[in-house]
C-alpha positions as CSV (number, residue, x, y, z in Angstrom):
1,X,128.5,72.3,119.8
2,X,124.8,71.2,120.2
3,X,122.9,68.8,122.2
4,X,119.9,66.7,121.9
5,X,117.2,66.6,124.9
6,X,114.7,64.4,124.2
7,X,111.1,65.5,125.4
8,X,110.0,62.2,124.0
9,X,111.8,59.2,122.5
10,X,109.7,58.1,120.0
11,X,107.8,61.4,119.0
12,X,110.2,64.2,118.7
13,X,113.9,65.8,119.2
14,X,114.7,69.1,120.6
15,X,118.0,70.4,118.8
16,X,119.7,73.3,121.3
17,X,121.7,75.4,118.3
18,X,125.0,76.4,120.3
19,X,127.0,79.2,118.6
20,X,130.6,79.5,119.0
21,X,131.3,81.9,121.9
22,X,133.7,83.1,119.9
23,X,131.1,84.0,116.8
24,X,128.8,86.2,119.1
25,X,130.9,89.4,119.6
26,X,134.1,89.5,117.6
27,X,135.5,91.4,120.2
28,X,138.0,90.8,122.3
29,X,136.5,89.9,125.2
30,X,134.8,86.6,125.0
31,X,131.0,86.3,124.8
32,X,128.8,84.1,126.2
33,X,127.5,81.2,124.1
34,X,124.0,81.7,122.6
35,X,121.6,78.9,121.6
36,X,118.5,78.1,120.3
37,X,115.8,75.2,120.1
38,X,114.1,73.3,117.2
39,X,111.5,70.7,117.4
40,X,111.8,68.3,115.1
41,X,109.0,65.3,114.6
42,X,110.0,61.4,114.0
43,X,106.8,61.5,111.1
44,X,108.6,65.2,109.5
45,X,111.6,62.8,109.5
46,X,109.9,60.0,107.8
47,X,109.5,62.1,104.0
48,X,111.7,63.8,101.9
49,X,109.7,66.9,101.9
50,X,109.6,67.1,105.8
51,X,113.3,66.3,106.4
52,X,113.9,69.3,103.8
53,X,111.4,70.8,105.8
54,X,113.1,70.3,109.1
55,X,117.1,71.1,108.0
56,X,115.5,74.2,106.6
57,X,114.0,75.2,109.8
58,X,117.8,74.6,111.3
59,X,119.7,76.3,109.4
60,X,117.7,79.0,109.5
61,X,117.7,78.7,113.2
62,X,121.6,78.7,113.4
63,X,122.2,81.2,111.1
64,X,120.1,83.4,113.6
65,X,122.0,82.2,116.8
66,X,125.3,82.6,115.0
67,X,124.7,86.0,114.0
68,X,123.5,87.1,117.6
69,X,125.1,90.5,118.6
70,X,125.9,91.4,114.9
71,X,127.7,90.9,112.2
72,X,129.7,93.4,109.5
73,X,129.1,91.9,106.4
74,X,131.8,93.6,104.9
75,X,134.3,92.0,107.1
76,X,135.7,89.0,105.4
77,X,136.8,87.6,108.8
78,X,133.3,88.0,110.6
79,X,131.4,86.4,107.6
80,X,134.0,83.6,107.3
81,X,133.1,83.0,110.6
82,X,129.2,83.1,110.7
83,X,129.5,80.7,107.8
84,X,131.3,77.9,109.8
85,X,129.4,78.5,112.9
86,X,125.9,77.8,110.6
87,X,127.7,75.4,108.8
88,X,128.9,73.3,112.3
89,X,125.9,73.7,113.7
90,X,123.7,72.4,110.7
91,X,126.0,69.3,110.7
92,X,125.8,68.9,114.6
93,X,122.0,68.7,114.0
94,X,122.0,66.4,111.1
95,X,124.2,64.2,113.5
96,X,121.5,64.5,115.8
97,X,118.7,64.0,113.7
98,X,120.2,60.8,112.1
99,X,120.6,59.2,115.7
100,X,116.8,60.1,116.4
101,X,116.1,58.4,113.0
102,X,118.5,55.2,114.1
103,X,116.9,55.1,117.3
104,X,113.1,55.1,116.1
105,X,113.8,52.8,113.5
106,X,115.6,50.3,116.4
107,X,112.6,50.9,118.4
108,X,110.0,50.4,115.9
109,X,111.2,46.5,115.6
């Protein structure tokens, strides 16, 4: 799950990258969640080449949090799972990034 916290309406978004608790230690026990922040500017969203720019930076962001405490590449199970925590957590941000873009847009009228 992620959340947006907005520093400043207009000029950027704060994405907080939550990993799956359950994607942090493959072991029994349950972990605690881990997450991470990406600024992300209303004028990066406003190109092509910056919003490539931007879902770049978070995937490579999530793909970081989701692989906190390890994981064993050569277990099919473990990498199955990084993959759908990046790939949730990518989409969570594009969610999150598309409402910013609504919300500037709304505001710039």
């Amino acid at each position: 799950m992620t959340t947006t916290t907005m520093t400043n309406p207009i000029s950027s978004l704060v994405l907080a990258l939550v990993a799956s608790a359950t994607m942090l230690g493959f072991a029994a026990a349950p972990a605690e969640a881990a997450s991470a922040q990406v600024e992300v500017s209303k004028y990066e969203l406003g190109t092509p080449a910056g919003r490539k720019a931007a879902e770049a930076r978070v995937a490579a962001v999530a793909d970081a949090v989701c692989a906190k405490g390890g994981v064993d590449w050569r277990n099919l199970g473990e990498v199955s799972a990084h993959k759908r925590c990046v790939t949730d957590a990518v989409a969570d941000a594009r969610t999150q990034i598309s409402a910013l873009s609504t919300r500037t847009q709304l505001a710039s009228r």
